[in-house]
Steps between C-alpha positions, in 0.01 A plus 500: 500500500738586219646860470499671154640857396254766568603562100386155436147497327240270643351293249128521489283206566098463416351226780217323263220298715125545552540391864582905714642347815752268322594762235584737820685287629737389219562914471559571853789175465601659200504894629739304766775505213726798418518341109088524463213719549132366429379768274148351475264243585229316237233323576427367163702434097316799380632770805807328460569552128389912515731513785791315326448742204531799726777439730714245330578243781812311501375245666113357487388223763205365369234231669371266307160467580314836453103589373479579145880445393664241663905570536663295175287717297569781642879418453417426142345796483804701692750345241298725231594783658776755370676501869734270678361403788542161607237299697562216777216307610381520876194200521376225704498248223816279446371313250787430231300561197415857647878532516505428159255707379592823682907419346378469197282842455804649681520468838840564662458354839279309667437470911244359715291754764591241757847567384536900548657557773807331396481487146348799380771726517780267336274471236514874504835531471573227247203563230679898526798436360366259196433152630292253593371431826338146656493396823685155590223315535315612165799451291449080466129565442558741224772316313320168574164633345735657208693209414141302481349724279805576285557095451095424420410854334194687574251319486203638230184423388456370132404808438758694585377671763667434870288281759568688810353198693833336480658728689279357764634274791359170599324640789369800276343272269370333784344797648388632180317166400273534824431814390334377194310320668371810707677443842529783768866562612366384817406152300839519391667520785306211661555274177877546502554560852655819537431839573273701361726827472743207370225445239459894393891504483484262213149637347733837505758322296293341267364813436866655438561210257185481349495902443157522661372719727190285670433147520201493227782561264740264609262206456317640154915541417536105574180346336610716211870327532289114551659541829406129626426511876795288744386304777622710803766295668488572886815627518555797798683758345 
């Protein structure tokens, strides 16, 4: 543990994440640090924001997927705010495109749950005094998803508007097209060959991309889009 002045003041943290026992835990590994204090815990974007307003975090560590406001809105939303709180994302999901997204609404870090223990407090420490933090092994995914979409563009609809299905991944779209056709994750899972919790892992991300909260949306969202079904390729993932 690092020493600090007792004149020193702690900078104040906000833990964001709907699930209690992991949110505890990330404050009681934080609490561990003379540098931070956990001033407060939210379970949802909403809590989160009121709270922000109120105490004025310096640092926010946000999940990504949360009910009602999922965490790169709720950065978007922070970023409106008249404070200066910074937010580093604390997730499950290494998806590059999520990396993307929650840099580009503002995001100043980004670390993997699996990764706390040794990550979370660098990221801590470097995101304080003004830059950027991503672990090792998300920094090639990141700038390898960047340098993609800076080199083809984003891709739109003719419209204009952005089709969020092509943020999708090969086995999303895979996984969404037996959806369509009115699978149970537990078809799913036997027609690709994995898991089903593997299966709700990427039903949760196409939900994140998709900006849906159930899965009646996600598939009125892609025959809207002409999403054309894929035939699954039984690859175990």
């Amino acid at each position: 543990m690092r020493r600090t002045t007792d004149f020193k003041r702690k900078r104040k943290v906000i833990v964001v994440d709907d699930k209690y026992e992991h949110a505890s835990g990330v404050r009681e590994l934080v609490n561990l640090e003379n540098d931070y204090e956990v001033i407060a815990n939210a379970g949802n974007a909403s809590v989160a924001i009121s709270l922000i307003k109120k105490y004025q975090p310096d640092i926010v560590l946000m999940d990504i997927n949360m009910p009602e406001m999922d965490g790169i809105n709720a950065i978007a939303e922070i970023q409106k705010l008249d404070v200066k709180t910074k937010v580093i994302v604390l997730t499950a999901y290494d998806d590059a495109d999520l990396i993307y997204r929650a840099m580009k609404v503002g995001a100043c870090g980004y670390v993997l749950k699996t990764m706390v223990s040794a990550q979370l407090i660098k990221a801590l420490d470097e995101v304080s005094i003004g830059k950027i933090y991503l672990p090792n092994v998300l920094c090639s995914k990141f700038f390898e998803y960047f340098q993609d979409f800076e080199k083809n563009g984003a891709k739109q609809e003719d419209d204009g508007e952005e089709n969020l299905l092509h943020y999708l991944t090969n086995r999303e779209e895979e996984v969404l097209s037996l959806l369509l056709e009115g699978a149970t994750y537990k078809d799913v899972a036997r027609e690709l060959f994995i898991s089903e919790t593997t299966v709700k892992t990427h039903v949760n991300n196409i939900f994140q991309k998709l900006q849906v909260k159930e899965k009646t949306q996600a598939v009125l969202y892609a025959i809207n889009k002409g999403f054309k079904p894929k035939t699954a390729q039984k690859i175990a993932v």
